[in-house]
VEXLOLUM-952017 format. One record per residue (C-alpha): residue in one letter; x, y, z. Coordinates in nm, 2 decimals. Layout:
<pts>
+---+--------+--------+--------+
| r |   east |  north |     up |
+---+--------+--------+--------+
| A |      X |      Y |      Z |
...
+---+--------+--------+--------+
</pts>
This chain:
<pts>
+---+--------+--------+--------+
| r |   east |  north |     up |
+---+--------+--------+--------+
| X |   0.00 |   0.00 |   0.00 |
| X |   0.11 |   0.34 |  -0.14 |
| X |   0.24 |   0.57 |   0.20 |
| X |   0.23 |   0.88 |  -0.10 |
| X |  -0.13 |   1.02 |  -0.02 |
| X |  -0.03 |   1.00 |   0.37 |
| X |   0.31 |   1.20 |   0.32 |
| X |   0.15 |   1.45 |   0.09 |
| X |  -0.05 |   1.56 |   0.32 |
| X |   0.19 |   1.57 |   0.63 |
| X |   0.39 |   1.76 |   0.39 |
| X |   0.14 |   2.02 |   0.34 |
| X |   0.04 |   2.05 |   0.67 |
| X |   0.40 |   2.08 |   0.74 |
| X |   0.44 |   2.34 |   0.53 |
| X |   0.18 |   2.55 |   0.62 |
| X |   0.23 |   2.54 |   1.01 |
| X |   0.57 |   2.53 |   1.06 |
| X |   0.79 |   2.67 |   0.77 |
| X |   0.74 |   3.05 |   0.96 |
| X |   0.82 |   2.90 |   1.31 |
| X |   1.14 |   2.65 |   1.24 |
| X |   1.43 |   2.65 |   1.05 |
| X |   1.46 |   2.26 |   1.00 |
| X |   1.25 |   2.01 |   1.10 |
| X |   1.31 |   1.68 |   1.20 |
| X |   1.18 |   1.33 |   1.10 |
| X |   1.21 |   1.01 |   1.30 |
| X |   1.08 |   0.70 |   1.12 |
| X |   1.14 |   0.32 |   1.27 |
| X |   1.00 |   0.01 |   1.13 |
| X |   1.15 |  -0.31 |   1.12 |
| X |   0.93 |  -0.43 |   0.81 |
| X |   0.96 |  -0.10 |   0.68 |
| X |   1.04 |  -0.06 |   0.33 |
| X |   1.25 |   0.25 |   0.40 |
| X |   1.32 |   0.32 |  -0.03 |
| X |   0.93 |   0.32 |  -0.03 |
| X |   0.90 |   0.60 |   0.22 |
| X |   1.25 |   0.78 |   0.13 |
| X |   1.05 |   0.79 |  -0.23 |
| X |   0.71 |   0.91 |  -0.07 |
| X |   0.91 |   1.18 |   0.13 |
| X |   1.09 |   1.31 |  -0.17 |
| X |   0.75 |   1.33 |  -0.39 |
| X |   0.58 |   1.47 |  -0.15 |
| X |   0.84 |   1.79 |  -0.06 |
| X |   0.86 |   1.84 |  -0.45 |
| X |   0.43 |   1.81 |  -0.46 |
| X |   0.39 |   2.11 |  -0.18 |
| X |   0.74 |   2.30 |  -0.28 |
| X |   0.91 |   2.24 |   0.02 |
| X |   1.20 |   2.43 |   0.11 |
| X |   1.27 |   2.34 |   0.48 |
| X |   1.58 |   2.13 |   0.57 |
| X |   1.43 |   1.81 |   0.71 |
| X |   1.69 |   1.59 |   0.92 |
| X |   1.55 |   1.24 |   0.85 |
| X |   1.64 |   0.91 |   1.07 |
| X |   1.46 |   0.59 |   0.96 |
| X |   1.55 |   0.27 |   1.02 |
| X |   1.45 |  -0.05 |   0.87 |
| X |   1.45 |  -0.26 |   0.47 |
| X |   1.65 |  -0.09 |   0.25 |
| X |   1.73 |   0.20 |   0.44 |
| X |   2.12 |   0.20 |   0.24 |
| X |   1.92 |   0.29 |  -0.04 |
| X |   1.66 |   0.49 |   0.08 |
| X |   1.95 |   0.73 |   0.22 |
| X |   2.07 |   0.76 |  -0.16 |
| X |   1.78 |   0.84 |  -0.25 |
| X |   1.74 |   1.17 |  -0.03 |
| X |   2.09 |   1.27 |  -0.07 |
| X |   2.02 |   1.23 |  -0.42 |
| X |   1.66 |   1.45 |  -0.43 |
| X |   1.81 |   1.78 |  -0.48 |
| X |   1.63 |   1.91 |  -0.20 |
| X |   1.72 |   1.98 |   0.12 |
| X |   1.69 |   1.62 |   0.30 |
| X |   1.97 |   1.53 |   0.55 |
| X |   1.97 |   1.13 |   0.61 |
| X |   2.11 |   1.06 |   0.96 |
| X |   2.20 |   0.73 |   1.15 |
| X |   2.08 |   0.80 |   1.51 |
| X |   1.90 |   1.05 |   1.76 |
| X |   2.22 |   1.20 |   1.85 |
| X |   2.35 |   1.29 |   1.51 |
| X |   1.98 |   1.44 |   1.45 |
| X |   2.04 |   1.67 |   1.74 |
| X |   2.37 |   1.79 |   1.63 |
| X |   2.26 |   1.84 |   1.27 |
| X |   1.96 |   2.02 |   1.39 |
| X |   2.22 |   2.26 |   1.65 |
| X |   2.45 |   2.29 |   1.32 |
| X |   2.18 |   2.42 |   1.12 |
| X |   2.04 |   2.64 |   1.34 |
| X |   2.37 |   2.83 |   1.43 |
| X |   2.47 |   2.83 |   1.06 |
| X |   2.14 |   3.02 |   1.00 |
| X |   2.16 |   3.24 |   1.22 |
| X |   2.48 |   3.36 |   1.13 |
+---+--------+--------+--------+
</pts>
């Protein structure tokens, strides 16, 4: 079953809510069944669909998450693939202090 409906509209509600209050937004996805590719390509159609411009750090874990990552770096958007929690947090603190420069 097709997660593309469900992202598009996260996306657009993430869009519209939180673009003027953050400057990156984080995304924590686990699933041990998960088809990670199948998301990664949900995520990156969806951003394109609503013309997302936020920086989304995005940690999933699960099947084919190798390629899934490939396919974010890959986007031409602004996803960041991460392996853990704590990476997320340092990316997000990275970002933040690089913006605000």
């Amino acid at each position: 079953r097709s997660c593309r409906p469900k992202m598009h509209q996260f996306f657009h509600h993430l869009k519209h809510f939180f673009t003027h209050r953050f400057d990156i937004f984080p995304i924590n996805i686990f699933g041990g069944i998960l088809q990670c590719d199948m998301l990664a390509k949900a995520i990156v159609a969806a951003a394109h669909s609503v013309q997302l411009h936020l920086p989304l750090v995005v940690r999933m874990k699960g099947t084919n998450v190798e390629a899934a990552k490939q396919i974010l770096q890959t986007s031409g958007l602004s996803l960041i693939p991460i392996d853990d929690l704590a990476e997320a947090a340092q990316t997000i603190v990275n970002k933040v202090q690089e913006a605000s420069l």
